[in-house]
KOLTORSE-186380 format. One record per atom (N, C-alpha, C): x, y, z; residue in one letter. Coordinates in steps of 0.05 Angstrom, whole numbers, padded with zeros to 5 digits, always signed. Atoms other than C-alpha are relative to their C-alpha. Example, Ala and Ser with C-alpha at 12.3 -4.5 7.8 and 13.67 -1.06 7.14 Angstrom:
% KOLTORSE-186380
+00018-00024+00000A/+00246-00090+00156A/+00018+00024+00000A/-00016-00024-00001S/+00273-00021+00143S/-00015+00022+00014S/
***
This chain:
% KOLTORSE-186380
-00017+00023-00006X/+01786+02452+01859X/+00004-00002+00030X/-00004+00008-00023X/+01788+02421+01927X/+00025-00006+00009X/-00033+00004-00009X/+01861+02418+01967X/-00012-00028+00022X/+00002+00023-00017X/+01852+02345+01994X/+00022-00010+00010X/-00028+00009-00016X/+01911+02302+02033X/+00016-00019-00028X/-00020+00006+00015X/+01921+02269+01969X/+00008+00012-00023X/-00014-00021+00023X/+01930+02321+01918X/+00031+00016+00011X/-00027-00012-00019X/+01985+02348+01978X/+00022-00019-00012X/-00024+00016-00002X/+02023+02281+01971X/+00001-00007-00025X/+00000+00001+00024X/+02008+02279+01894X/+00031+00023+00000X/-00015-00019+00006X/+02049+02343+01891X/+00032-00005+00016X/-00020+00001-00024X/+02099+02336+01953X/+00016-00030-00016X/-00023+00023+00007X/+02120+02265+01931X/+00009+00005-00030X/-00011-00008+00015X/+02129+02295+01859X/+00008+00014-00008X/-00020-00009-00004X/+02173+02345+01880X/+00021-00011+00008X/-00021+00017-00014X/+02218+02297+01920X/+00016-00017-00026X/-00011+00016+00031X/+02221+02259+01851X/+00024+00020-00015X/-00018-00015+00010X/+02247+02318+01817X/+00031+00004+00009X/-00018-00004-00030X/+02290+02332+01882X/+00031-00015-00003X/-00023+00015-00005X/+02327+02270+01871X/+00017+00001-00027X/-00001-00005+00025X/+02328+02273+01794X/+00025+00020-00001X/-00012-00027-00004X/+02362+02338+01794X/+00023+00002+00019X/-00023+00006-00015X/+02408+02332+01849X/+00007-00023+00015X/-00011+00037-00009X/+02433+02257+01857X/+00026+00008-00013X/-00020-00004+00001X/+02499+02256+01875X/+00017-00016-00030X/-00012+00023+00023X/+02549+02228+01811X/+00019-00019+00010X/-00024+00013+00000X/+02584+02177+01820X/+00000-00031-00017X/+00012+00021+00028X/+02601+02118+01775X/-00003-00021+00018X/+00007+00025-00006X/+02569+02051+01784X/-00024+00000+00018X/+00026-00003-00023X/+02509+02076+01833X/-00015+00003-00018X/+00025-00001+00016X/+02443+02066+01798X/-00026+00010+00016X/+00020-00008-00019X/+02373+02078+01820X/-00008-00014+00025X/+00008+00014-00023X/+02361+02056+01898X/-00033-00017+00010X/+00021+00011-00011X/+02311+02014+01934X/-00018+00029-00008X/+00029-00011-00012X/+02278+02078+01958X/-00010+00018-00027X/+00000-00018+00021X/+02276+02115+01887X/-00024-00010-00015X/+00031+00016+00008X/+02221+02057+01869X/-00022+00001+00018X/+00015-00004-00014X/+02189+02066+01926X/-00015+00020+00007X/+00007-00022+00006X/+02178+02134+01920X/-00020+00006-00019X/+00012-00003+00024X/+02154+02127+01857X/-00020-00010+00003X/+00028+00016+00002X/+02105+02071+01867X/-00021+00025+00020X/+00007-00019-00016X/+02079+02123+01929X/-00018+00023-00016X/+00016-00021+00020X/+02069+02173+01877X/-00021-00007-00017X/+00017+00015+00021X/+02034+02130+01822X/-00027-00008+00026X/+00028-00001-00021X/+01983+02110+01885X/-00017+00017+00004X/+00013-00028+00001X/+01968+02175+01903X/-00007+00014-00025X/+00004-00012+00031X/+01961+02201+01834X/-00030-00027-00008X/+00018+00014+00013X/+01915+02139+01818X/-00029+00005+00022X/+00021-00013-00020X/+01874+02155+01882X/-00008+00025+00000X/-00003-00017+00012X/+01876+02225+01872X/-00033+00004-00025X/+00023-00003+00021X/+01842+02220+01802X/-00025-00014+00002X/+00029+00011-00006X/+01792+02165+01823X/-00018+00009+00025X/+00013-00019-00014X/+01767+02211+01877X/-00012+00025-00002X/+00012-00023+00013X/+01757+02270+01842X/+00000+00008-00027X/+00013+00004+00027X/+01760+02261+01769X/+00001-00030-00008X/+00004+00028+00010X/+01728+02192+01751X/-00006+00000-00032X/-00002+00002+00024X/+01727+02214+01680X/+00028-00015-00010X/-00033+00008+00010X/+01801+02205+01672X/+00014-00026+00014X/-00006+00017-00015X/+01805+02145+01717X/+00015-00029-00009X/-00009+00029+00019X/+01807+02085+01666X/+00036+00014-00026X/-00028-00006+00013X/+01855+02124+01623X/+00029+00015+00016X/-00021-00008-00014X/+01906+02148+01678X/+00011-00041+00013X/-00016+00034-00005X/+01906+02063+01698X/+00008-00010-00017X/-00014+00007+00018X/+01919+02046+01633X/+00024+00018-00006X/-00028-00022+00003X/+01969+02102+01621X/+00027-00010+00025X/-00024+00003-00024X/+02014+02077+01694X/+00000-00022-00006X/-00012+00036-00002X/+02018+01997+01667X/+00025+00005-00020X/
***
């Protein structure tokens, strides 16, 4: 397995997910923020780039699997 820049930001931005997941402050009436989608879409990119770079087996079923 090859360590490329986007298997880094595969991993890195889905730690940050967890990150926020796990410790987001409580308080009532705050929902999920702008950047919490943004993050996410970030991840889903990299993850879809990612697989279509180095496994093109799983390619059609990781795009159908993120709609």
């Amino acid at each position: 397995m090859s360590f490329t820049p986007a298997s880094a930001l595969v991993l890195g931005l889905g730690a940050r997910i967890v990150f926020n997941v796990l410790f987001r402050p409580v308080e009532a009436g705050v929902g999920i923020s702008i950047s919490d989608y943004v993050v996410q879409g970030l991840w889903q990119g990299a993850l879809v780039f990612y697989v279509f770079t180095e496994h093109e087996a799983f390619a059609s079923a990781l795009a159908v699997g993120l709609l």
